[in-house]
C-alpha positions as CSV (number, residue, x, y, z in Angstrom):
1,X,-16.4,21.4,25.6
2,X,-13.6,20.9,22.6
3,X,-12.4,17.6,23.9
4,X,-16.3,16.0,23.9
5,X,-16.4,17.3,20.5
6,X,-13.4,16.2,19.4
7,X,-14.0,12.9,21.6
8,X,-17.6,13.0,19.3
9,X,-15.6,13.4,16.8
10,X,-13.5,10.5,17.0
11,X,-16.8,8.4,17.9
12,X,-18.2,8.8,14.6
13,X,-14.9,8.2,12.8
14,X,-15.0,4.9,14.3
15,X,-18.7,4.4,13.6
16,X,-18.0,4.8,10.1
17,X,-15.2,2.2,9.9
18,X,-17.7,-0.3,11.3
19,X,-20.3,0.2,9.4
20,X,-18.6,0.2,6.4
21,X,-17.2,-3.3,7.0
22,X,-20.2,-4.3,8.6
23,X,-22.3,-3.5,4.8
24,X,-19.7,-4.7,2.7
25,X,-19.9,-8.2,4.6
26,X,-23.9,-7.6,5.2
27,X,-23.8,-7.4,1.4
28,X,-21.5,-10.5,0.3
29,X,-23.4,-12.1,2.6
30,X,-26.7,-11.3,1.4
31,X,-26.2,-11.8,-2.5
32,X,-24.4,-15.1,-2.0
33,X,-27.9,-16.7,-0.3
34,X,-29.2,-16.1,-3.8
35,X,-26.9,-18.6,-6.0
36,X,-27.9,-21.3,-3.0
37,X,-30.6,-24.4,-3.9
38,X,-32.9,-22.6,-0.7
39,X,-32.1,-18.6,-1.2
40,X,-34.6,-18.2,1.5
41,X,-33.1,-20.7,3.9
42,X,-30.1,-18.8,3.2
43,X,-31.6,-16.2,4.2
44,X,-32.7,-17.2,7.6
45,X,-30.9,-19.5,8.8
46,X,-27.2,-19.6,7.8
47,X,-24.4,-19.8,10.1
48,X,-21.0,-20.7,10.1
49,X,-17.7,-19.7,11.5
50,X,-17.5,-16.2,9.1
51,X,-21.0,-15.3,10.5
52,X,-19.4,-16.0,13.7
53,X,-16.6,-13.6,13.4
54,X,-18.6,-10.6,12.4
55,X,-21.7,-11.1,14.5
56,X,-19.1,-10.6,17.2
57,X,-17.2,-8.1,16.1
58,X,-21.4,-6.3,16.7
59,X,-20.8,-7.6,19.8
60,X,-18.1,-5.3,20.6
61,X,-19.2,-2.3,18.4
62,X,-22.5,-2.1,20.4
63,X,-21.0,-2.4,23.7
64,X,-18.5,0.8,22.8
65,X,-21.6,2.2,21.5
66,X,-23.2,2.3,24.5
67,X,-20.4,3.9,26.5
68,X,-19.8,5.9,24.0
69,X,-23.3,7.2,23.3
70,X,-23.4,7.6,27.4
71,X,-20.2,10.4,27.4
72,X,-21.8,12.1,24.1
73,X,-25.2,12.2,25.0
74,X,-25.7,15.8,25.2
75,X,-24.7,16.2,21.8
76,X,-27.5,13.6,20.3
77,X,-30.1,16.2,19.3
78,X,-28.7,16.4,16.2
79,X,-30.1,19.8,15.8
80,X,-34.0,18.0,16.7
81,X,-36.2,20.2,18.4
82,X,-38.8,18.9,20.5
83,X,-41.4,21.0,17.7
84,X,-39.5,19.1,14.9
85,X,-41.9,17.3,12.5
86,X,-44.7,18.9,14.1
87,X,-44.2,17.7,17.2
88,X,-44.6,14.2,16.1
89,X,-40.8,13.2,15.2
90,X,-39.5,12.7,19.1
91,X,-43.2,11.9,20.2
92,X,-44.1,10.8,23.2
93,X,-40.9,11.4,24.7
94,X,-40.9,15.0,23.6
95,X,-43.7,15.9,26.3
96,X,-41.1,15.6,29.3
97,X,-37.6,15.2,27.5
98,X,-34.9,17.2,25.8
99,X,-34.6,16.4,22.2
100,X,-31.1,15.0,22.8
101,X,-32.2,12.7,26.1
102,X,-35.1,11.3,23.5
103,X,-32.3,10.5,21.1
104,X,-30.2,8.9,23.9
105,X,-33.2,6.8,25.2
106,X,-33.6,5.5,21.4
107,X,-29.9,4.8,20.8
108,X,-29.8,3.1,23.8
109,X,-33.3,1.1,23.2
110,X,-31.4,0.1,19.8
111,X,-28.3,-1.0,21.1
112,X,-29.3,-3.2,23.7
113,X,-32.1,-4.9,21.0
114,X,-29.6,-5.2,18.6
115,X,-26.6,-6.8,20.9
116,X,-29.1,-8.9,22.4
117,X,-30.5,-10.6,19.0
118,X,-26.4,-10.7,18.3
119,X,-25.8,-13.0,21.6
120,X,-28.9,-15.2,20.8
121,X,-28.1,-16.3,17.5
122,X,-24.6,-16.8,18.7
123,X,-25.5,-18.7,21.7
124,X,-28.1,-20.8,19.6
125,X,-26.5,-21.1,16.6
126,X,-29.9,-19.8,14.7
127,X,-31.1,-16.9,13.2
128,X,-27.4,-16.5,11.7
129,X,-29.1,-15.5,8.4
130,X,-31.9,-12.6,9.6
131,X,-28.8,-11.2,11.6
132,X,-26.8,-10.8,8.4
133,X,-29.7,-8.3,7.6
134,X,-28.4,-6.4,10.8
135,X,-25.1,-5.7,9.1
136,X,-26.7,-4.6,6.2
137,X,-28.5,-2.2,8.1
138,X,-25.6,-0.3,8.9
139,X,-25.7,0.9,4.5
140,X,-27.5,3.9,5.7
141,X,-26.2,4.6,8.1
142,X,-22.9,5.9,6.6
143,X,-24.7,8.8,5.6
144,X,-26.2,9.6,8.4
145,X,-22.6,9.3,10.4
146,X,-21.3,11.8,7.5
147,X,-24.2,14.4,8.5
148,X,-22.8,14.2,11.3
149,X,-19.5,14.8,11.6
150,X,-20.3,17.5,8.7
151,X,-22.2,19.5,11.4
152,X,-19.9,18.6,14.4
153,X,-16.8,19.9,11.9
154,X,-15.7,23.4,12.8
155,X,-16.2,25.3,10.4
156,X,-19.5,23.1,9.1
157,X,-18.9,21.1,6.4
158,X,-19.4,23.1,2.8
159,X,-22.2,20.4,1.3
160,X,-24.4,21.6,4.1
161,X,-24.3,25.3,3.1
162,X,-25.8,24.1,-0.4
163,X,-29.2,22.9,-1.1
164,X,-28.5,21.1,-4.2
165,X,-25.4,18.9,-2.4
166,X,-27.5,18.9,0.4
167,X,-30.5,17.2,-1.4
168,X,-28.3,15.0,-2.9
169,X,-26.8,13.9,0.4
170,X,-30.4,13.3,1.3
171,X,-31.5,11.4,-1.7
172,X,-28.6,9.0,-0.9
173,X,-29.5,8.4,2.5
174,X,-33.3,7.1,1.3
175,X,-31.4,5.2,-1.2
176,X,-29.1,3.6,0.7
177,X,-31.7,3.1,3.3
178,X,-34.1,0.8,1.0
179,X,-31.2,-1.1,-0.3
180,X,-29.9,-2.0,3.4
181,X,-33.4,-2.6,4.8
182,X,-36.1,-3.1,2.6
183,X,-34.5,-6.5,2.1
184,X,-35.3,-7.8,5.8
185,X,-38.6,-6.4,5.4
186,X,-39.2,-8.1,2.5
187,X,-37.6,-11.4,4.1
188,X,-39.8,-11.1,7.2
189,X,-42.8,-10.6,4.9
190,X,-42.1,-14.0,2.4
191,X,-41.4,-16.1,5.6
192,X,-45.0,-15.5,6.7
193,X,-46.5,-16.5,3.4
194,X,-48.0,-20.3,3.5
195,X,-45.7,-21.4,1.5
196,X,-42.8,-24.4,1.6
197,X,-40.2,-21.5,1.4
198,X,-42.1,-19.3,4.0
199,X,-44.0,-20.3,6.9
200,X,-43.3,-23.7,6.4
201,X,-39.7,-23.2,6.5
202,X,-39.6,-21.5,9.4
203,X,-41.9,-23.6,11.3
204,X,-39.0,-26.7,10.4
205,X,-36.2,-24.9,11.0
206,X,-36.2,-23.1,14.6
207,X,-37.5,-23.9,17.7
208,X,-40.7,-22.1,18.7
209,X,-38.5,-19.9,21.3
210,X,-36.5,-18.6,18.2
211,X,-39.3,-18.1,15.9
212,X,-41.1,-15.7,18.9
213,X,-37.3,-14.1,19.0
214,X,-37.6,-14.0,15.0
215,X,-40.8,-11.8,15.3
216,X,-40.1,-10.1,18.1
217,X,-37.1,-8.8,16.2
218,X,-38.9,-8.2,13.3
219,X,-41.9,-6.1,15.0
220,X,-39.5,-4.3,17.2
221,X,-36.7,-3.0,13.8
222,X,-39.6,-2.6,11.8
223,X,-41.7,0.1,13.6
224,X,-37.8,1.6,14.7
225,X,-37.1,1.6,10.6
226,X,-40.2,3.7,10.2
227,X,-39.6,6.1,13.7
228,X,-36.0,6.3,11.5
229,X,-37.9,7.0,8.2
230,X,-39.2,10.4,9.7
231,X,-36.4,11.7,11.3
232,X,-34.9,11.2,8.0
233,X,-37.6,13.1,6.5
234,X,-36.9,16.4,9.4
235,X,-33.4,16.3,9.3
236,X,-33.7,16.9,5.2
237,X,-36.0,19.3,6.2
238,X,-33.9,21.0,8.7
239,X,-30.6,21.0,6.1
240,X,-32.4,22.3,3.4
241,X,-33.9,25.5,5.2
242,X,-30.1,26.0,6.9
243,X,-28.5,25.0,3.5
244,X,-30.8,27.9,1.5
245,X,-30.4,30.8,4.5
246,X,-26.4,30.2,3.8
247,X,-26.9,30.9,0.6
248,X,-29.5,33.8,0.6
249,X,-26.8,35.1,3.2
250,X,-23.9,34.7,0.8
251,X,-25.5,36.3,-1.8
252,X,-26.2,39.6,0.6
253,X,-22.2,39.4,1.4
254,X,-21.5,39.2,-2.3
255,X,-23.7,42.0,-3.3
256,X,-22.6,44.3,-0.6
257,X,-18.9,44.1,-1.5
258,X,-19.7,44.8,-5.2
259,X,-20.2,48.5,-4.8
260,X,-17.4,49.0,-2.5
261,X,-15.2,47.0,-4.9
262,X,-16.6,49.9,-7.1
263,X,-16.0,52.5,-5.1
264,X,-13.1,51.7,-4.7
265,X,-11.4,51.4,-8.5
């Protein structure tokens, strides 16, 4: 109906405003570990009362999320078909759900991973560090909120009717999407090295139940950054075949109403 659309609409609008503070802070965050005497430790372990402050502001954004996500669920598809990526994109859930109920299923999935790491590190006061990552996750994000709200528009936003604006939306979301999580995979990556400011680190500075969290996290965003990675890949597949037919249909328009323009003088 309108009002879930414009109740979508509103969603994403709010979405954005998160996630844009959420990268910005992600960001200052981030950089800062690197003019420290341990960048790595940084890295990992810091905490203090401005960690605090955002890591609960997650808090709340993931709880709306989830309510949110709940009352908008049927419009999660995102234009994914259960064929998209050959099949493979949605798979396994494909087999015996909707494209928009497998979507709903992974948002949810995501939501309740990521509020529970928030509540961990701010119950034990560890892991501040890796959940700064988490913030700077949200870089890509943005773009993937403005596809959205660029299809949900009525009329549909004008970048999506153009290939070249539609590829360069496109190229920015795998930009912004190595610059907001590479890092953690790079981070997860040096803290297994045998090294004083890898392993050896992280072996002296959590408890074994937070270094099986630490994983655990890692494993689970990880393989979700890569199921991300190739929905990425359909949805600039998708655009770019709707983006062209707009313009091969514009085209037809423009060359029909040339000889009655004609005709006409």
């Amino acid at each position: 109906s309108e009002s879930m659309r414009l109740f979508y609409m509103k969603k994403l609008h709010r979405m954005f405003i998160y996630c844009s503070v959420a990268s910005v802070a992600g960001m200052s965050m981030f950089t800062s570990c690197f003019f420290k005497e341990q960048p790595t430790q940084c890295m990992l372990m810091s905490f203090g009362p401005v960690q605090q402050f955002f890591f609960w502001m997650a808090v709340g954004h993931w709880i709306t999320a989830l309510w949110e996500d709940w009352r908008t669920r049927y419009f999660l598809g995102q234009g994914l078909t259960k064929e998209s990526g050959g099949g493979l994109a949605l798979f396994p859930l494909n087999l015996c759900c909707s494209s928009a109920q497998v979507m709903y299923v992974t948002y949810t999935v995501h939501h309740v991973m990521t509020l529970l790491a928030y509540l961990y590190s701010l119950c034990s006061y560890q892991l501040g560090g890796v959940m700064v990552q988490g913030l700077l996750f949200e870089l890509p994000v943005l773009w993937m909120l403005r596809r959205e709200m660029g299809y949900i528009s009525r009329p549909k936003a004008q970048w999506l009717t153009e290939v070249r604006r539609t590829h360069a939306h496109h190229g920015a979301t795998y930009l912004t999407f190595l610059l907001g999580r590479g890092p953690a995979e790079c981070l997860w990556i040096v803290s297994m090295l045998p090294t004083s400011f890898g392993n050896e680190l992280l072996e002296e500075s959590l408890s074994l139940q937070s270094t099986v969290v630490y994983h655990t996290l890692a494993a689970f965003f990880t393989s979700l950054n890569l199921r991300i990675l190739g929905l990425l890949f359909c949805w600039h597949e998708q655009d770019v075949s709707q983006a062209r037919l707009e313009e091969e249909n514009r085209e037809v328009r423009t060359d029909k109403a040339i000889p009655r323009q004609i005709s006409k003088e």
